[in-house]
N, CA, C and O of each residue as an XYZ file, in Angstrom:
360
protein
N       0.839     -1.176      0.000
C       0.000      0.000      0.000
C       0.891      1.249      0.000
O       1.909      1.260      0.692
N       0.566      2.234     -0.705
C       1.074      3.344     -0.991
C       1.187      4.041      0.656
O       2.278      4.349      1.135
N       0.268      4.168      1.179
C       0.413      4.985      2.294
C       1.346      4.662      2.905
O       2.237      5.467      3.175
N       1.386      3.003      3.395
C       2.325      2.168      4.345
C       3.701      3.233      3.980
O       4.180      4.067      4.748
N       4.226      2.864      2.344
C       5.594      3.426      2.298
C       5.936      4.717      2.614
O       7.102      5.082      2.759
N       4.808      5.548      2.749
C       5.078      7.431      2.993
C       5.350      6.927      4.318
O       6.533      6.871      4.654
N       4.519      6.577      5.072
C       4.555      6.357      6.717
C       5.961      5.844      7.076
O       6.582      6.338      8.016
N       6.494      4.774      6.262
C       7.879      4.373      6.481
C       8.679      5.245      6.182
O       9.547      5.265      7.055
N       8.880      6.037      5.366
C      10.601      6.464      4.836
C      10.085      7.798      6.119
O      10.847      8.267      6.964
N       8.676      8.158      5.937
C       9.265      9.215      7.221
C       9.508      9.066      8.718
O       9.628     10.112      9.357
N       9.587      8.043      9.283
C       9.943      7.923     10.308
C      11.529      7.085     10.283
O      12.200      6.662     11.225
N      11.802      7.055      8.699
C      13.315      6.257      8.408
C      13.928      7.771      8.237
O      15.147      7.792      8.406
N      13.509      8.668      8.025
C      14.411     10.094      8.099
C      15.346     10.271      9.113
O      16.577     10.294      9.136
N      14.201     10.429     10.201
C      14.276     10.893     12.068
C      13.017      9.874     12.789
O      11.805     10.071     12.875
N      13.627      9.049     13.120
C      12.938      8.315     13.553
C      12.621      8.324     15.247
O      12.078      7.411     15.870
N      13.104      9.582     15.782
C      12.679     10.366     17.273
C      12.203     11.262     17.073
O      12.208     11.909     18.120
N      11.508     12.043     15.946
C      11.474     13.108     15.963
C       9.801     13.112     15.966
O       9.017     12.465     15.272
N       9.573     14.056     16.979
C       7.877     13.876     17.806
C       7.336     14.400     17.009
O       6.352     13.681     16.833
N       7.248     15.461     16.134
C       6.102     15.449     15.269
C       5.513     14.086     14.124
O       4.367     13.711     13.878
N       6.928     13.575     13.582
C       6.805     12.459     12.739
C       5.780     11.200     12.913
O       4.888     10.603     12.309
N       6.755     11.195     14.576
C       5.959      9.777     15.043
C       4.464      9.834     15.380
O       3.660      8.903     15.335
N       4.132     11.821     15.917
C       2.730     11.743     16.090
C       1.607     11.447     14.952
O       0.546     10.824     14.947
N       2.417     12.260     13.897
C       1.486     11.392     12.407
C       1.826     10.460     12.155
O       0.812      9.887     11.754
N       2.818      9.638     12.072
C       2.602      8.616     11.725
C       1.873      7.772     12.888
O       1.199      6.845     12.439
N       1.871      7.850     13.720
C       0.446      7.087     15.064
C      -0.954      7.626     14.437
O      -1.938      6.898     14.301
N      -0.926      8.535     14.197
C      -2.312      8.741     13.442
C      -2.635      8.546     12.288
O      -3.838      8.362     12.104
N      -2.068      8.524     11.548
C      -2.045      7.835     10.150
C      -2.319      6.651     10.659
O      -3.526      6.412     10.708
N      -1.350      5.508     11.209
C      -1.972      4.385     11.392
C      -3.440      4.256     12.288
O      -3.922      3.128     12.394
N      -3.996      5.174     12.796
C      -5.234      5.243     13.212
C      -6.201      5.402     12.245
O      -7.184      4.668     12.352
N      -6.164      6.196     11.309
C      -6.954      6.261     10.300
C      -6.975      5.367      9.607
O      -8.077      4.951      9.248
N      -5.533      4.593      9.057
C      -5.694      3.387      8.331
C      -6.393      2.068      9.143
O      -6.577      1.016      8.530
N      -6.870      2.254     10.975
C      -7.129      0.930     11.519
C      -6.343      0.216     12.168
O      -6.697     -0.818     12.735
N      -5.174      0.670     12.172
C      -3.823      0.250     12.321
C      -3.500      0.294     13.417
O      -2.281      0.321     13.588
N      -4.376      0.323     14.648
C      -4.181      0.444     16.191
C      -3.258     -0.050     16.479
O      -2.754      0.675     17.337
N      -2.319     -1.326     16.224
C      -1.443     -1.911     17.301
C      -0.368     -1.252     16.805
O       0.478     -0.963     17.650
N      -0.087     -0.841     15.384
C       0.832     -0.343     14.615
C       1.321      1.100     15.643
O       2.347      1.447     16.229
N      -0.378      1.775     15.404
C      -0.330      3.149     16.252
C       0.103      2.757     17.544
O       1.314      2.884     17.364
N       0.030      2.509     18.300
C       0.386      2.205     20.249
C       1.831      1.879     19.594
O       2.428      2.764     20.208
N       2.747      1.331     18.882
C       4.217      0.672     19.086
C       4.556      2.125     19.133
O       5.039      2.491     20.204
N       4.327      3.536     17.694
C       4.867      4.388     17.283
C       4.962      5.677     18.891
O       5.872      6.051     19.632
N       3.389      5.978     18.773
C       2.748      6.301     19.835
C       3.418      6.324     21.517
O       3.280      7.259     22.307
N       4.107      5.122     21.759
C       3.883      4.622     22.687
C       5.575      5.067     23.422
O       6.016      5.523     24.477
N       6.190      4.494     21.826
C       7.597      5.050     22.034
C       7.844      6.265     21.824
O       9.049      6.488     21.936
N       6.980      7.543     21.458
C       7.091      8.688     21.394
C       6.657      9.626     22.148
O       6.954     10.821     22.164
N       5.372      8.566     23.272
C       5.460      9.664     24.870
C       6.096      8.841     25.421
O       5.893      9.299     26.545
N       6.953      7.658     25.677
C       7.905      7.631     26.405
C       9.444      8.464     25.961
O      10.327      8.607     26.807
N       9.552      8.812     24.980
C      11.113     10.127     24.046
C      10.357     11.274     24.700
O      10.834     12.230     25.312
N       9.688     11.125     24.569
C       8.934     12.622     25.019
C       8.053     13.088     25.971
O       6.884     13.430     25.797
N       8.643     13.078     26.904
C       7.373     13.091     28.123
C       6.483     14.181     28.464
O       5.381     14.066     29.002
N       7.026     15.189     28.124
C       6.264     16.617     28.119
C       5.717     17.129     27.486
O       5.441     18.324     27.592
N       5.236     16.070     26.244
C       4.192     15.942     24.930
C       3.093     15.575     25.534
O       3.159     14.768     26.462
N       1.845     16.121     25.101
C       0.593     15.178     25.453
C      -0.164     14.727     24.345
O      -1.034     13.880     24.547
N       0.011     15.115     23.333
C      -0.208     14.824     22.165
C      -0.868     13.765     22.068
O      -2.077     13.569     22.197
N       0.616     12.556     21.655
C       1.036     11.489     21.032
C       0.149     10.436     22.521
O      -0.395      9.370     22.230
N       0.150     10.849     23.700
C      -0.285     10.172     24.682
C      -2.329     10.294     24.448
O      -3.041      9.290     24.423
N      -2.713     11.332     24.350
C      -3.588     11.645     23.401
C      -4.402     10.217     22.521
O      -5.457      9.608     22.700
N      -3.392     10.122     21.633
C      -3.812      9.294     20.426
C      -3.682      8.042     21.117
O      -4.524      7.201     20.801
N      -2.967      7.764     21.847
C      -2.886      6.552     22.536
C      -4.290      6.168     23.371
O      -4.431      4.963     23.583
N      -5.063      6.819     23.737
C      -6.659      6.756     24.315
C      -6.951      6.115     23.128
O      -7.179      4.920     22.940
N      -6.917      7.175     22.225
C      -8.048      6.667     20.679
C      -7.040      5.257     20.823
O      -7.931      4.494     21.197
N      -6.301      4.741     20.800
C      -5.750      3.437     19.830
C      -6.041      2.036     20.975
O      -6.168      0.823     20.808
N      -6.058      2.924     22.139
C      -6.056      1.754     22.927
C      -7.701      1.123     22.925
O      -8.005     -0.069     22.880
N      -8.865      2.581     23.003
C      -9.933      2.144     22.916
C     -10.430      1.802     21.702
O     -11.588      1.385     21.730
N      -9.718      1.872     20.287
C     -10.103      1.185     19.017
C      -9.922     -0.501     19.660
O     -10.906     -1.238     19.605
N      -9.138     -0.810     20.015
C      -8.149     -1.993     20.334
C      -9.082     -2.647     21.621
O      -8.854     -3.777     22.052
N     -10.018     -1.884     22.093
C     -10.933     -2.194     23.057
C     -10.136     -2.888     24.290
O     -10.286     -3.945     24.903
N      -9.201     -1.786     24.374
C      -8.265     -2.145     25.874
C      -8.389     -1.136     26.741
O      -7.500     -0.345     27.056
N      -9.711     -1.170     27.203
C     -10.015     -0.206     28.213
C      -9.023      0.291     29.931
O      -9.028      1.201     30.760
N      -8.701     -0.288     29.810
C      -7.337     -0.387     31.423
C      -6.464      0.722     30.640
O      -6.493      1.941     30.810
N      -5.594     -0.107     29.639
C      -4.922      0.856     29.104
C      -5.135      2.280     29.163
O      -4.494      3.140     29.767
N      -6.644      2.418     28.068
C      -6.971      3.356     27.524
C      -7.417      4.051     28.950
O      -7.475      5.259     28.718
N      -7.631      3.894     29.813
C      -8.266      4.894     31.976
C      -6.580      4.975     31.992
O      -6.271      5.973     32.642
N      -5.678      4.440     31.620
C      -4.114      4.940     32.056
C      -3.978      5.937     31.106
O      -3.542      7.052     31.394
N      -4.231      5.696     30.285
C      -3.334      6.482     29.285
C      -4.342      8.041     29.419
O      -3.840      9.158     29.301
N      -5.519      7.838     29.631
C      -6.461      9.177     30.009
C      -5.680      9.889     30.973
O      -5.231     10.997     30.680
N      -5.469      9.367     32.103
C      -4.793      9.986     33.092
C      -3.582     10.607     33.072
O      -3.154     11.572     33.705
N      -3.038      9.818     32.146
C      -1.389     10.388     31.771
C      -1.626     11.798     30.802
O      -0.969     12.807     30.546
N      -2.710     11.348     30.499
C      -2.744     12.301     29.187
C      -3.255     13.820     29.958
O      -2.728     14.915     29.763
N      -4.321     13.557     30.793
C      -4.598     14.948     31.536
C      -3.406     15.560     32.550
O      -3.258     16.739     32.869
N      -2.545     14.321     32.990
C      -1.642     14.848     33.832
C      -0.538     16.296     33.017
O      -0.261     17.465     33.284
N      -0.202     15.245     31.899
C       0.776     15.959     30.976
C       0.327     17.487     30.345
O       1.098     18.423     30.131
N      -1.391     17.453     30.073
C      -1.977     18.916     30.122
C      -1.877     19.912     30.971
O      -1.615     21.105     30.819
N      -2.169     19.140     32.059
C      -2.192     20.240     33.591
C      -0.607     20.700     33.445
O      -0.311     21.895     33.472
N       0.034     20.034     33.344
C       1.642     20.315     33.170
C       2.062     21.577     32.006
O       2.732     22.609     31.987
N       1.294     20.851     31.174
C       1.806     22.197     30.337
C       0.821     23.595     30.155
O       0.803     24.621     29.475
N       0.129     23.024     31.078
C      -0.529     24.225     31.258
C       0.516     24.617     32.167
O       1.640     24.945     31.789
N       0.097     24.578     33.510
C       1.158     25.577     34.571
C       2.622     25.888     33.754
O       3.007     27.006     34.096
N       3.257     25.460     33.099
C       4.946     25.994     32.590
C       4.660     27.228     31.357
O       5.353     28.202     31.063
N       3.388     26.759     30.803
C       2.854     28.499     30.128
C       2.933     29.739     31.066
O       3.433     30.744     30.562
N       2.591     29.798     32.113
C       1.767     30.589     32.510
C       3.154     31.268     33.103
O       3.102     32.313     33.751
């Protein structure tokens, strides 16, 4: 599939680099691609912890994937990391 290969060579560029990995986790969400999304995802709020993004998409992938535990962790992480970047704005 055409998409698959865009999704590959760009994370074969910079393959830490947090914007990349956040589309490509969502790309594989759109394609269905949940477990695909959580590997990319998963390793890109752990590179990046002060992202909430990518932790974000990880709700959507875990509850596509109907892994609800996950998906109440990953909620929590995900509001924690907001509240966070909220207060360092301010």
């Amino acid at each position: 599939m055409v998409a698959d290969d865009v999704i590959d060579r760009l994370l074969a560029r910079n393959p830490n680099h947090r914007e990349a990995m956040i589309w490509v986790g969502w790309s594989y969400l759109a394609l269905g691609k949940s477990e695909s999304a959580v590997a990319v995802l998963e390793r890109c709020a752990q590179l990046h912890q002060d992202d909430y993004i990518a932790q974000a998409w990880l709700v959507s992938a875990y509850t596509m994937m109907r892994q609800t535990e996950e998906a109440g962790r990953a909620r929590l992480l995900t509001r924690d990391r907001v509240i966070e970047t909220l207060r360092t704005r301010e």
